[in-house]
Gaussian input, Z-matrix of N, CA and C with variables (Angstrom, degrees):
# hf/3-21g

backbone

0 1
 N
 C     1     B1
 C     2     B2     1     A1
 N     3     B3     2     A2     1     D1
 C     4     B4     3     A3     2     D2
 C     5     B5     4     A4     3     D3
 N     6     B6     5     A5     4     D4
 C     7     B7     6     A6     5     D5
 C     8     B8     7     A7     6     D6
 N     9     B9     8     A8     7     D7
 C    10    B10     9     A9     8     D8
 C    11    B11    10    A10     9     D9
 N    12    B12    11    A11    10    D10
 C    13    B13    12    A12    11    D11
 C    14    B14    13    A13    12    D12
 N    15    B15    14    A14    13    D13
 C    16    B16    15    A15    14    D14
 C    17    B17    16    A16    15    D15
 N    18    B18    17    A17    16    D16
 C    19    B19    18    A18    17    D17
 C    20    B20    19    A19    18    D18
 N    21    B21    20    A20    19    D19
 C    22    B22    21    A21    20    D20
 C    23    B23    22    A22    21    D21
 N    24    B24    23    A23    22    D22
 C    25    B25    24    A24    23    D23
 C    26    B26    25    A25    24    D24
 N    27    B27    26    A26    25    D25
 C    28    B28    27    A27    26    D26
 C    29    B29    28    A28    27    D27
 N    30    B30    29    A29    28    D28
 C    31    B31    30    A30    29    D29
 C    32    B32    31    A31    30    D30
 N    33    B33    32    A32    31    D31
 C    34    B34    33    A33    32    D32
 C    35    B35    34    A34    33    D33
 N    36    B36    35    A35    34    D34
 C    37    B37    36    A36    35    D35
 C    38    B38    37    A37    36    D36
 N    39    B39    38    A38    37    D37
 C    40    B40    39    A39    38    D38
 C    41    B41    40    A40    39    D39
 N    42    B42    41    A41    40    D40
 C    43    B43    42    A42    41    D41
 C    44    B44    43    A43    42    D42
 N    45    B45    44    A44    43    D43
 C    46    B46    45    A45    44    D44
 C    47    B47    46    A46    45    D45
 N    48    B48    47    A47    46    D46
 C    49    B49    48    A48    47    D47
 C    50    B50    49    A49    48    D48
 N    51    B51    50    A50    49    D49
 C    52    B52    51    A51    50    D50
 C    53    B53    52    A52    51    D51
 N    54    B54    53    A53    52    D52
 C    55    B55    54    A54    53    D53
 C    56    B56    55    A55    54    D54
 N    57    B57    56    A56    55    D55
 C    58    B58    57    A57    56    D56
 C    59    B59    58    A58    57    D57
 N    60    B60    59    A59    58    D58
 C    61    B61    60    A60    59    D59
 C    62    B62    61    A61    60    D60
 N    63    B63    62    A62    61    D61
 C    64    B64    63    A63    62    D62
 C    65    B65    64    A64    63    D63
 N    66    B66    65    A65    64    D64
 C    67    B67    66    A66    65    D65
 C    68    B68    67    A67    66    D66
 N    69    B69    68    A68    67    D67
 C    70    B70    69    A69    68    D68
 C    71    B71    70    A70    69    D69
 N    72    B72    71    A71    70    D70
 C    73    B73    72    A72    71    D71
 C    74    B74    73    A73    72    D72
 N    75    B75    74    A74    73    D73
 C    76    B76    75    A75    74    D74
 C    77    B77    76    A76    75    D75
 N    78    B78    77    A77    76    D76
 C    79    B79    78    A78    77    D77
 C    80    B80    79    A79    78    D78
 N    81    B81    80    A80    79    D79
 C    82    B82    81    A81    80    D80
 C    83    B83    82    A82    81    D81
 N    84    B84    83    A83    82    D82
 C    85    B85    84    A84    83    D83
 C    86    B86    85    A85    84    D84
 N    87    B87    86    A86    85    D85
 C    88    B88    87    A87    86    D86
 C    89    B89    88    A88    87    D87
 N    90    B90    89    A89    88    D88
 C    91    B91    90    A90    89    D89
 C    92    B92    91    A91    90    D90
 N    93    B93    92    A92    91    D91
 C    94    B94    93    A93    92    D92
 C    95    B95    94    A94    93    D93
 N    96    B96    95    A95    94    D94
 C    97    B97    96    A96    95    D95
 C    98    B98    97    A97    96    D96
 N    99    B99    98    A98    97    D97
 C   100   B100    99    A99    98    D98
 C   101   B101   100   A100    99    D99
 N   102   B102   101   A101   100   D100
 C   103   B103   102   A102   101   D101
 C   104   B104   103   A103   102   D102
 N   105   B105   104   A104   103   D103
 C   106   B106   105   A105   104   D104
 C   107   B107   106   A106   105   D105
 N   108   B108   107   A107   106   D106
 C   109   B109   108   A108   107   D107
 C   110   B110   109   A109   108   D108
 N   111   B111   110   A110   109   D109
 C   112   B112   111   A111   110   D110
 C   113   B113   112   A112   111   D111
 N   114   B114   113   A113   112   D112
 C   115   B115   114   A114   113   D113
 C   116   B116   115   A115   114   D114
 N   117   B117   116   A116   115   D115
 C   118   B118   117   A117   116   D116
 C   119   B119   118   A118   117   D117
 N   120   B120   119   A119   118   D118
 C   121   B121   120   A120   119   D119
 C   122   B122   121   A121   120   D120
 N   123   B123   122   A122   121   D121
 C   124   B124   123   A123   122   D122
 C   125   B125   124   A124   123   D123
 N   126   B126   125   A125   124   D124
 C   127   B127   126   A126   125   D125
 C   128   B128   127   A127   126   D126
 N   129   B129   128   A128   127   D127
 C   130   B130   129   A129   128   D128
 C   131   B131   130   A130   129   D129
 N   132   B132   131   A131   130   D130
 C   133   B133   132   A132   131   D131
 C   134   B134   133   A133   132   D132
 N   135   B135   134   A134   133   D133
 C   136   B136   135   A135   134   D134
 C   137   B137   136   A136   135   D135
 N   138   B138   137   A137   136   D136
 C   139   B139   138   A138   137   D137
 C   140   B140   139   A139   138   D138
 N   141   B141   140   A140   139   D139
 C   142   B142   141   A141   140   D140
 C   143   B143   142   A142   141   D141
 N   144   B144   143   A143   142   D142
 C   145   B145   144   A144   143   D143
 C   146   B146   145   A145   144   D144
 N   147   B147   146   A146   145   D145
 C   148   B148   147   A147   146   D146
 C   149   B149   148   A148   147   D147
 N   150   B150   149   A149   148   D148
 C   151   B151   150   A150   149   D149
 C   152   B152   151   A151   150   D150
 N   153   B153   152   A152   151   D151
 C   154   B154   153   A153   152   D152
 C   155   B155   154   A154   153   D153
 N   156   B156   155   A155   154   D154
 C   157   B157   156   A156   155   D155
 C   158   B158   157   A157   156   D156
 N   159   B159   158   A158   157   D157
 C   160   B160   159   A159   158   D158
 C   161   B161   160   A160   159   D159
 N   162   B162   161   A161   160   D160
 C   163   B163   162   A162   161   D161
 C   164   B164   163   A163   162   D162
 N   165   B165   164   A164   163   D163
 C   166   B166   165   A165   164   D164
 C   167   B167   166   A166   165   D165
 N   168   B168   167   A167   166   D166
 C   169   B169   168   A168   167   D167
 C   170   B170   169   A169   168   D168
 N   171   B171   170   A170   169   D169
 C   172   B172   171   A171   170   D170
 C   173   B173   172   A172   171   D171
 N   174   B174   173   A173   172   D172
 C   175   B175   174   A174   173   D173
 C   176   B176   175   A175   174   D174
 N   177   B177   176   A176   175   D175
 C   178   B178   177   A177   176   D176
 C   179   B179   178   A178   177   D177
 N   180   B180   179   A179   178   D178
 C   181   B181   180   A180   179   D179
 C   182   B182   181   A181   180   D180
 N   183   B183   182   A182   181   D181
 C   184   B184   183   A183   182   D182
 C   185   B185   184   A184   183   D183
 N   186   B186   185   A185   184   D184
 C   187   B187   186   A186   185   D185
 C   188   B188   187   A187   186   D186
 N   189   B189   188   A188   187   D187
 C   190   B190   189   A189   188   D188
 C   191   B191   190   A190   189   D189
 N   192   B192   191   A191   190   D190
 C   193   B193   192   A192   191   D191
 C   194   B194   193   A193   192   D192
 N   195   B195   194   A194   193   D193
 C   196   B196   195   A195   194   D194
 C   197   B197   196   A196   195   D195
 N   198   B198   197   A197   196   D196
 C   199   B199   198   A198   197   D197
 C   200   B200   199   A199   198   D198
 N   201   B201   200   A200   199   D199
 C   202   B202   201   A201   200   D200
 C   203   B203   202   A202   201   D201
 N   204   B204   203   A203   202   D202
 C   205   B205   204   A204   203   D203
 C   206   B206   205   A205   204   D204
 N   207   B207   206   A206   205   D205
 C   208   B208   207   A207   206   D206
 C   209   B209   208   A208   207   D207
 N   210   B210   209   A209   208   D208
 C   211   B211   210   A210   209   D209
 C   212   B212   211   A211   210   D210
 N   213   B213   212   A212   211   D211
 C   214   B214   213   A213   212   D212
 C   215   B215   214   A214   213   D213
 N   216   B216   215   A215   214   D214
 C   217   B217   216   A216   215   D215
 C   218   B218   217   A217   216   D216
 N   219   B219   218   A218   217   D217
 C   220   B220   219   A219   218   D218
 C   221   B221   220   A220   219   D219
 N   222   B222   221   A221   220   D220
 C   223   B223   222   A222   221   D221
 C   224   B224   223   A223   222   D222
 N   225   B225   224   A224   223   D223
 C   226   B226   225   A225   224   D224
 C   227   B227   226   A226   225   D225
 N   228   B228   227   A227   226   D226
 C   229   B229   228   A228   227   D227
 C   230   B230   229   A229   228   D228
 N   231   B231   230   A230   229   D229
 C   232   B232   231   A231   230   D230
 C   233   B233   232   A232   231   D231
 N   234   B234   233   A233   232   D232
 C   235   B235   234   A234   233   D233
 C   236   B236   235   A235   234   D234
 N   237   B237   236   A236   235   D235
 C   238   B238   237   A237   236   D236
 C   239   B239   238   A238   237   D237
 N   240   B240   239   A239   238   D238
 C   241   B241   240   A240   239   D239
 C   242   B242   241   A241   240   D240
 N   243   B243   242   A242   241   D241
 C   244   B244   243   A243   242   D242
 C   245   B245   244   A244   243   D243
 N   246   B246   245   A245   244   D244
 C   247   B247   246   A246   245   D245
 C   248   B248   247   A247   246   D246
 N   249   B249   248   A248   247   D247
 C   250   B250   249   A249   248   D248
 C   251   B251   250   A250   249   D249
 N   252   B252   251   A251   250   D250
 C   253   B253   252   A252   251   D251
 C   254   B254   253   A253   252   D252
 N   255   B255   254   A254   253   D253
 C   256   B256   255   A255   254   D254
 C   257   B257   256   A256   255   D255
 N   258   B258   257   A257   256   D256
 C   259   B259   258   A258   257   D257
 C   260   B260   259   A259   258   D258
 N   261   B261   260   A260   259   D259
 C   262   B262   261   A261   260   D260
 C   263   B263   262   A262   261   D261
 N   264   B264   263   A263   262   D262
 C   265   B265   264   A264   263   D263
 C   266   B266   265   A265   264   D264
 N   267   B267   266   A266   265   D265
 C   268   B268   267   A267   266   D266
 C   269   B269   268   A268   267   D267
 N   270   B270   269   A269   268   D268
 C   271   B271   270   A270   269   D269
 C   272   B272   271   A271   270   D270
 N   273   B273   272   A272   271   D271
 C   274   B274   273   A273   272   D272
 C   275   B275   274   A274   273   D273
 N   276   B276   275   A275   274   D274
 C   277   B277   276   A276   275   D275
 C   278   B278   277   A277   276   D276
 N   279   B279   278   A278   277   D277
 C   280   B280   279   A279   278   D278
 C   281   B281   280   A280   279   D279
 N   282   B282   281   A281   280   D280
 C   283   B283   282   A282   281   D281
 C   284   B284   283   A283   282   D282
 N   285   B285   284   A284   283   D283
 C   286   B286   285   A285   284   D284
 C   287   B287   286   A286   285   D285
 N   288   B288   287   A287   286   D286
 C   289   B289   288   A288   287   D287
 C   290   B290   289   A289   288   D288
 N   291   B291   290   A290   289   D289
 C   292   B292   291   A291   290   D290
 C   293   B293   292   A292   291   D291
 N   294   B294   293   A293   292   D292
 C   295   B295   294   A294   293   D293
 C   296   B296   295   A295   294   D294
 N   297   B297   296   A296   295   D295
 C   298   B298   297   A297   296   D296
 C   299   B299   298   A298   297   D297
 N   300   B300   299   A299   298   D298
 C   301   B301   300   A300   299   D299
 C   302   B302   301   A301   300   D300
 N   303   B303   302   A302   301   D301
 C   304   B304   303   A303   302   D302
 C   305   B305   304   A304   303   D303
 N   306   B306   305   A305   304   D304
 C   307   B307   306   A306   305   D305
 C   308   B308   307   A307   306   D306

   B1=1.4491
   B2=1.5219
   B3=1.4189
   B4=1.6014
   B5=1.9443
   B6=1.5501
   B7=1.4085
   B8=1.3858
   B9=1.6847
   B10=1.6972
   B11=1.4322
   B12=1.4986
   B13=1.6608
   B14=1.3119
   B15=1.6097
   B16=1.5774
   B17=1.3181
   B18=1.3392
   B19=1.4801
   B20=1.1021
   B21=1.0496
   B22=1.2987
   B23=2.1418
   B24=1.2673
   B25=1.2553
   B26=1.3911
   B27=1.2964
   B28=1.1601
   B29=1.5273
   B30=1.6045
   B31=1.2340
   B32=0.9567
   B33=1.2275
   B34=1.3562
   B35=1.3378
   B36=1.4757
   B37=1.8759
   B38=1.1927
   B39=1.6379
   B40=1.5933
   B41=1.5387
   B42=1.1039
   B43=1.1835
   B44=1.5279
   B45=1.5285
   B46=1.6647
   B47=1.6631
   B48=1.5321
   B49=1.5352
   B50=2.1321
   B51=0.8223
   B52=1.3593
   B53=1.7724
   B54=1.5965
   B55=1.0792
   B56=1.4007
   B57=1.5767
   B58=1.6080
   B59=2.1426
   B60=1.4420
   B61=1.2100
   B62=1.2209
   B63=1.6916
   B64=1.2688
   B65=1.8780
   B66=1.5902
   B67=1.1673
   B68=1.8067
   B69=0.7011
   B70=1.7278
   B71=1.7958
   B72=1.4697
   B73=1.1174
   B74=1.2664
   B75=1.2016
   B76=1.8193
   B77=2.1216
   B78=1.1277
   B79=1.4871
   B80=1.7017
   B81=0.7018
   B82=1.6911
   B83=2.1276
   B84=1.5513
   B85=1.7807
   B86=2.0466
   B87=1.1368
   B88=1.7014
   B89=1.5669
   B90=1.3354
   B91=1.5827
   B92=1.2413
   B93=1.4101
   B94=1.5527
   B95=1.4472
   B96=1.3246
   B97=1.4477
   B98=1.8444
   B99=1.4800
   B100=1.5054
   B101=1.7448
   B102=1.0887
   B103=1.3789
   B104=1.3213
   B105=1.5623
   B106=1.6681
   B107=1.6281
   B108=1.1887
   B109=1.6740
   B110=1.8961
   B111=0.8922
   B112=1.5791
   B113=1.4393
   B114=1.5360
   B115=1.4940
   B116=1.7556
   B117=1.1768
   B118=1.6174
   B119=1.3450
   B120=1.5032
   B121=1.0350
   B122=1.2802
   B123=1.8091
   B124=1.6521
   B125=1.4537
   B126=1.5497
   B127=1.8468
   B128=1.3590
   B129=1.6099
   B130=1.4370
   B131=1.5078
   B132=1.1748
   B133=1.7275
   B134=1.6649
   B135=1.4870
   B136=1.6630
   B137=1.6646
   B138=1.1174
   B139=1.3070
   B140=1.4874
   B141=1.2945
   B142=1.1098
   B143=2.1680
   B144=0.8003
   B145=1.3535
   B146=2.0009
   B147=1.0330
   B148=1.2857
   B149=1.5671
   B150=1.5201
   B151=1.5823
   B152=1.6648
   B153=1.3278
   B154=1.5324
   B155=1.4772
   B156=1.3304
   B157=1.3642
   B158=1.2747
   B159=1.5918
   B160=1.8697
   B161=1.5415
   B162=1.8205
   B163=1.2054
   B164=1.3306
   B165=1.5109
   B166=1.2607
   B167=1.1768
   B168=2.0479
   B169=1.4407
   B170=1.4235
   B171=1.2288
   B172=2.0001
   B173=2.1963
   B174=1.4152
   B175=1.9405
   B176=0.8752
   B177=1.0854
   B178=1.2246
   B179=1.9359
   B180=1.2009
   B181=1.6178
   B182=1.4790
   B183=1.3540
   B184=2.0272
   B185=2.2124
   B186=1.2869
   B187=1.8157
   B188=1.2213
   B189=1.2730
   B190=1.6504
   B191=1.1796
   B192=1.2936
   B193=1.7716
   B194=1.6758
   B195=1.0929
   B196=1.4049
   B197=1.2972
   B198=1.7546
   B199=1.5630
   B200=1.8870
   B201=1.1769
   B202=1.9426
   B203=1.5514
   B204=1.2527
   B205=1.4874
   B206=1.5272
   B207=1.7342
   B208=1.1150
   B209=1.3244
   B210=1.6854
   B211=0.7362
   B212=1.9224
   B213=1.4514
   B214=1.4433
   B215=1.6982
   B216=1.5461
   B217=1.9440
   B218=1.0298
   B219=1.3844
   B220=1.7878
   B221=1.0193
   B222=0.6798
   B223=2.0881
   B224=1.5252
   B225=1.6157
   B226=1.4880
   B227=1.7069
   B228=1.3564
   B229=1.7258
   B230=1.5414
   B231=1.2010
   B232=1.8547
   B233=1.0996
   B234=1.4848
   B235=1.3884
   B236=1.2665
   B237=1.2398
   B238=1.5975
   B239=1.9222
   B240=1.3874
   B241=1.3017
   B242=1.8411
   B243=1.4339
   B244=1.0249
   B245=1.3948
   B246=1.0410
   B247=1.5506
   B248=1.4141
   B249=1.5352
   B250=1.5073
   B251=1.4224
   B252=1.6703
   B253=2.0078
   B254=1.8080
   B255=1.4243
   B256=1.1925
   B257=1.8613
   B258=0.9610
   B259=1.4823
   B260=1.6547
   B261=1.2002
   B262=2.2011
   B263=1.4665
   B264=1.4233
   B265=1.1587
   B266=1.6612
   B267=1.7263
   B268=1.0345
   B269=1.9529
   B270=1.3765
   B271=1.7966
   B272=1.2131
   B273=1.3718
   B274=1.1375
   B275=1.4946
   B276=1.3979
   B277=1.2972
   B278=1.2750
   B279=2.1022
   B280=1.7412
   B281=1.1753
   B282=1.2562
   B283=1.8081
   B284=1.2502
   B285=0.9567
   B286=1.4654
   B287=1.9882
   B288=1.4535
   B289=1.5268
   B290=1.4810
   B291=1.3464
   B292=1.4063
   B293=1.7902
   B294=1.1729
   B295=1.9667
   B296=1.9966
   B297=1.5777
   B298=1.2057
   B299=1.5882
   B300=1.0424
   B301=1.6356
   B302=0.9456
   B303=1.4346
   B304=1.2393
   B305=1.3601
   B306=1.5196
   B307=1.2835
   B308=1.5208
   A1=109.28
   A2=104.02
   A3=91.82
   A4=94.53
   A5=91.75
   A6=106.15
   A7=130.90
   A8=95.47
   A9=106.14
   A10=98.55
   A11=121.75
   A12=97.56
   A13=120.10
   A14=97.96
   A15=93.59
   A16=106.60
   A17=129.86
   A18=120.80
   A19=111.15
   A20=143.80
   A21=161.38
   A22=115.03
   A23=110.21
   A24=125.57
   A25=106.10
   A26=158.55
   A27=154.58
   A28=119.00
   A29=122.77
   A30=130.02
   A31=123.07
   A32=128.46
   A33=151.79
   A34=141.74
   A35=95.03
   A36=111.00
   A37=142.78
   A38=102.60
   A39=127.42
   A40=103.10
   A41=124.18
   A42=117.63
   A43=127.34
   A44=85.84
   A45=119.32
   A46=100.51
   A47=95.08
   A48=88.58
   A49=91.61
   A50=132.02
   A51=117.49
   A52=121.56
   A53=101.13
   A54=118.24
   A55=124.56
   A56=105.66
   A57=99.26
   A58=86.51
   A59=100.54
   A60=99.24
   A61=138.18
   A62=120.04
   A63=153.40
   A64=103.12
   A65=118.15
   A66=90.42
   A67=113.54
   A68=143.56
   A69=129.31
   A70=93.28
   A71=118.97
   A72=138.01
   A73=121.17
   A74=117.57
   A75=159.40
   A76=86.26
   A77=104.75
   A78=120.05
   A79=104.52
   A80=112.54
   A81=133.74
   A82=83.14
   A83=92.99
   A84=98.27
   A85=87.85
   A86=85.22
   A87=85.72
   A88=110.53
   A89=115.46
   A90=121.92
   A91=81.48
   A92=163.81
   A93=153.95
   A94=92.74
   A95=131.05
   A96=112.72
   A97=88.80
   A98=112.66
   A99=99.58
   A100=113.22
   A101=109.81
   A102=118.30
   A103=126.71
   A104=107.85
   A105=124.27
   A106=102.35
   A107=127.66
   A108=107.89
   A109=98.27
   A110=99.21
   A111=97.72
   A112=119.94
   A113=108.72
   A114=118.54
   A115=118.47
   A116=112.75
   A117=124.85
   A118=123.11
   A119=120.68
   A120=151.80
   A121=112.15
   A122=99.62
   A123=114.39
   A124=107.24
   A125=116.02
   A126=115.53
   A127=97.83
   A128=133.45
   A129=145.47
   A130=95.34
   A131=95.15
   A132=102.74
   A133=105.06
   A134=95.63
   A135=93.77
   A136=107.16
   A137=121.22
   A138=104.89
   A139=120.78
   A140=125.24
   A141=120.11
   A142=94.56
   A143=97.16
   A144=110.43
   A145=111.27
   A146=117.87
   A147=128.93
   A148=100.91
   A149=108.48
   A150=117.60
   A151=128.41
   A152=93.54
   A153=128.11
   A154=91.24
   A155=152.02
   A156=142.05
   A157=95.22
   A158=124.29
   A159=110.09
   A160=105.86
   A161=118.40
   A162=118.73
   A163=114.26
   A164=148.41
   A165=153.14
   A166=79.64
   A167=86.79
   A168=94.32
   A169=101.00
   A170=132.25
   A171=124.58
   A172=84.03
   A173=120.96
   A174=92.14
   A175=113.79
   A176=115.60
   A177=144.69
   A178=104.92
   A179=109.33
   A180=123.59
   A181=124.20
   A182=89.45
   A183=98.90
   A184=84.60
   A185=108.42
   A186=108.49
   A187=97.03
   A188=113.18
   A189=105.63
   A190=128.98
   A191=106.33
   A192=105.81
   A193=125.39
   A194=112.98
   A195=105.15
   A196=112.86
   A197=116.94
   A198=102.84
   A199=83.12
   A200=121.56
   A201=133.33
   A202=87.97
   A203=130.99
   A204=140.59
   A205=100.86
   A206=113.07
   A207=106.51
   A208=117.54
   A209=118.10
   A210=130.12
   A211=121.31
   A212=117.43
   A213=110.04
   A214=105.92
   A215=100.06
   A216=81.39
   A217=120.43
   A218=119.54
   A219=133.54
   A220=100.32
   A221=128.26
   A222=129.81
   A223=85.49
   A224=130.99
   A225=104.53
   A226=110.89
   A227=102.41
   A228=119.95
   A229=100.69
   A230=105.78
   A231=126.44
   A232=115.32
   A233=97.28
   A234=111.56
   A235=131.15
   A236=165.49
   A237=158.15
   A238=98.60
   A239=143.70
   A240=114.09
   A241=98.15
   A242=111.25
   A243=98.20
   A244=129.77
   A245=110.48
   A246=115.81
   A247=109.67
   A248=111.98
   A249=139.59
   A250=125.50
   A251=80.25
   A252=111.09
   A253=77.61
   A254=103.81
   A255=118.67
   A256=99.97
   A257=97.97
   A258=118.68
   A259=107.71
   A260=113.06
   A261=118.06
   A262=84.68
   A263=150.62
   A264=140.77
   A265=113.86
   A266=106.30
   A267=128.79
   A268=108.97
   A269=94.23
   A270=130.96
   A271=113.30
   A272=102.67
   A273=112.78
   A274=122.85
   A275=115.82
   A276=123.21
   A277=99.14
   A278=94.72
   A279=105.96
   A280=120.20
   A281=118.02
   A282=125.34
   A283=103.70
   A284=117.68
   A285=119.16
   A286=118.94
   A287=101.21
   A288=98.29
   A289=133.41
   A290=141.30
   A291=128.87
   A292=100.99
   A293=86.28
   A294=94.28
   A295=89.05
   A296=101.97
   A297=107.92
   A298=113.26
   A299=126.79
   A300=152.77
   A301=110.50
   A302=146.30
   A303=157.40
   A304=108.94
   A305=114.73
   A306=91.33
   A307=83.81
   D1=137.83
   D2=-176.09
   D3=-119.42
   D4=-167.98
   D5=-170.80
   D6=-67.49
   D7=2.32
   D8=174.03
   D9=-93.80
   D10=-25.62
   D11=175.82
   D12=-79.05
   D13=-23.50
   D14=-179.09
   D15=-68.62
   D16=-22.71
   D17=-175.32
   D18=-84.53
   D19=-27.93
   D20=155.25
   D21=-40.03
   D22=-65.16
   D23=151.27
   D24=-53.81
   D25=-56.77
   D26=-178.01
   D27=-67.44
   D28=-22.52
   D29=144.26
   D30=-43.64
   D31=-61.27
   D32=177.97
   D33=-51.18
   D34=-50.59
   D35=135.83
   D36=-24.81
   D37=-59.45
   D38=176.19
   D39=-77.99
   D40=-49.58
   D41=176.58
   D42=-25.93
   D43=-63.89
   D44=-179.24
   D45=-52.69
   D46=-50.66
   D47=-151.31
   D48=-82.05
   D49=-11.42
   D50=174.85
   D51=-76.06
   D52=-23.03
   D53=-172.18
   D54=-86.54
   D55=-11.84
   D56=166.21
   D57=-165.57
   D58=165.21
   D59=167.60
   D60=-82.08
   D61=153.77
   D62=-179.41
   D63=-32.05
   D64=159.38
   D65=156.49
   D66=-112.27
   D67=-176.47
   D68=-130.64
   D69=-107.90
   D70=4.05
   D71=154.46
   D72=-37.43
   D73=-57.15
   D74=-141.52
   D75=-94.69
   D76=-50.55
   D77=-166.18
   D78=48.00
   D79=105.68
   D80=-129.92
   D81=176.80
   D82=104.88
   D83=175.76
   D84=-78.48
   D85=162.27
   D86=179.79
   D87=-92.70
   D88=-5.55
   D89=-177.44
   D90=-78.25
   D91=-35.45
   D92=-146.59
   D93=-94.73
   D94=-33.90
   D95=-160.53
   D96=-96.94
   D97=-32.73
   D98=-179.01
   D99=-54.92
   D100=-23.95
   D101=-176.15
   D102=-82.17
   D103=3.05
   D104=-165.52
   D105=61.51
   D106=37.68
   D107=178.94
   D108=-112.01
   D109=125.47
   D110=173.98
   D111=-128.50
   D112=114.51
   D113=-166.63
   D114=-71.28
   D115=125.90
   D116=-174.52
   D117=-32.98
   D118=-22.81
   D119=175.92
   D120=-55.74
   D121=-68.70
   D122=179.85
   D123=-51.10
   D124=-39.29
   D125=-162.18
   D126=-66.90
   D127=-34.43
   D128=-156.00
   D129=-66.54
   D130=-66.62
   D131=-167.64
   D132=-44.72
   D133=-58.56
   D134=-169.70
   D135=-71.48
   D136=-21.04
   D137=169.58
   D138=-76.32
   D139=-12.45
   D140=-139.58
   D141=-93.06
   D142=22.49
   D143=-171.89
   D144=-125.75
   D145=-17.34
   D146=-163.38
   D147=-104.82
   D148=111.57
   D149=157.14
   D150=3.44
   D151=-82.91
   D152=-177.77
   D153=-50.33
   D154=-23.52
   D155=-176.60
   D156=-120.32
   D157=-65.50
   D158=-147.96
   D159=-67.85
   D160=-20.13
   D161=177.18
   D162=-87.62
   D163=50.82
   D164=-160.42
   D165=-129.90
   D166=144.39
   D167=-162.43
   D168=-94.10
   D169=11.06
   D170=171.35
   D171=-112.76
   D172=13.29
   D173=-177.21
   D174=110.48
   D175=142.30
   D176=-174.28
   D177=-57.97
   D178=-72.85
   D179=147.75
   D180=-5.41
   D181=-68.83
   D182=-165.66
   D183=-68.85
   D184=-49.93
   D185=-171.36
   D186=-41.00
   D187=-63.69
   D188=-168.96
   D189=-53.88
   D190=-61.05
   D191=165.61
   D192=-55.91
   D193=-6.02
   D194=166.24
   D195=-114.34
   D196=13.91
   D197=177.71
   D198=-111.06
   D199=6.04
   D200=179.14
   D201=-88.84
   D202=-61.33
   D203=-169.41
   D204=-49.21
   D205=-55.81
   D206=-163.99
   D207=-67.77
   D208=-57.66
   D209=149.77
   D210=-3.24
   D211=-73.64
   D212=178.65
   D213=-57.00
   D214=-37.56
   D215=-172.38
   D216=-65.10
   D217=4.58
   D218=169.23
   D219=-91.06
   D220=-40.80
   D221=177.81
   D222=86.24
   D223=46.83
   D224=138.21
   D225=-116.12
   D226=52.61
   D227=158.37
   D228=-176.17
   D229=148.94
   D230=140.74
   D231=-135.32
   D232=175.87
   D233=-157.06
   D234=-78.26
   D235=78.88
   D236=-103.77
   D237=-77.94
   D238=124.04
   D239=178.13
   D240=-77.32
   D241=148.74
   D242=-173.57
   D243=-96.94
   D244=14.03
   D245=173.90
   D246=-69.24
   D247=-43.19
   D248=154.07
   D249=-11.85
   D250=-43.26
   D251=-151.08
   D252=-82.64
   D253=-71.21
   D254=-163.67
   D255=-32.73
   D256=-79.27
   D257=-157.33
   D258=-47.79
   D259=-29.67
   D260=-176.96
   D261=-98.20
   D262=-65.31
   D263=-127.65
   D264=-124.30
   D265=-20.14
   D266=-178.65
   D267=47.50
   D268=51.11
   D269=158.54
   D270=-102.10
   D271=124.59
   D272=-175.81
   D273=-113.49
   D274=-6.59
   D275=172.74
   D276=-79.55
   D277=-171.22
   D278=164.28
   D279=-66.33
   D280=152.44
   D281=-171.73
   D282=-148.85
   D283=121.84
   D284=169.61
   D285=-112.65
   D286=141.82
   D287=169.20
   D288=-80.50
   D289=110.88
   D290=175.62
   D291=-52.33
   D292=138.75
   D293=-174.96
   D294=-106.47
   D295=-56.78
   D296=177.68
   D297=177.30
   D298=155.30
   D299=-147.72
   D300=-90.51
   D301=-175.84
   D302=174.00
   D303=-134.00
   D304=145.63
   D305=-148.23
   D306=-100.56

């Protein structure tokens, strides 16, 4: 699997997850997803089950963060600063904003 499925699957994700709420599992405040911000955390879990990432041959880990990398150099995400995060949502991990999708 290469980096178009993962991007592809990683579309798909956000989609989902902007389009209705989290389940309280995720702990994911719901003002973060109303806001398009989706924490690195949430993508892990749900990726961490999907081909196209857990079968990469450096991990599951290194896939993600370079389909997050790629992703911003498209500008359909950046990075949340997190003091930011902290202070509206009181998140403290990475967070990133959906800017916009591919169609």
């Amino acid at each position: 699997m290469g980096d178009d499925a993962r991007t592809t699957k990683m579309v798909a994700l956000l989609r989902e997850y902007i389009a209705s709420p989290v389940k309280a599992s995720y702990k994911v405040p719901d003002e973060m997803r109303q806001s398009g911000i989706v924490p690195r955390s949430y993508l892990q879990i749900r990726c961490s089950q999907v081909p196209a990432f857990n079968q990469h041959k450096l991990g599951g880990k290194r896939a993600l963060d370079d389909t997050l990398d790629a992703m911003v150099a498209n500008g359909y995400l950046f990075e949340v600063d997190k003091a930011k995060s902290i202070e509206a949502y009181g998140f403290q991990g990475r967070a990133f904003r959906i800017t916009k999708l591919p169609d």
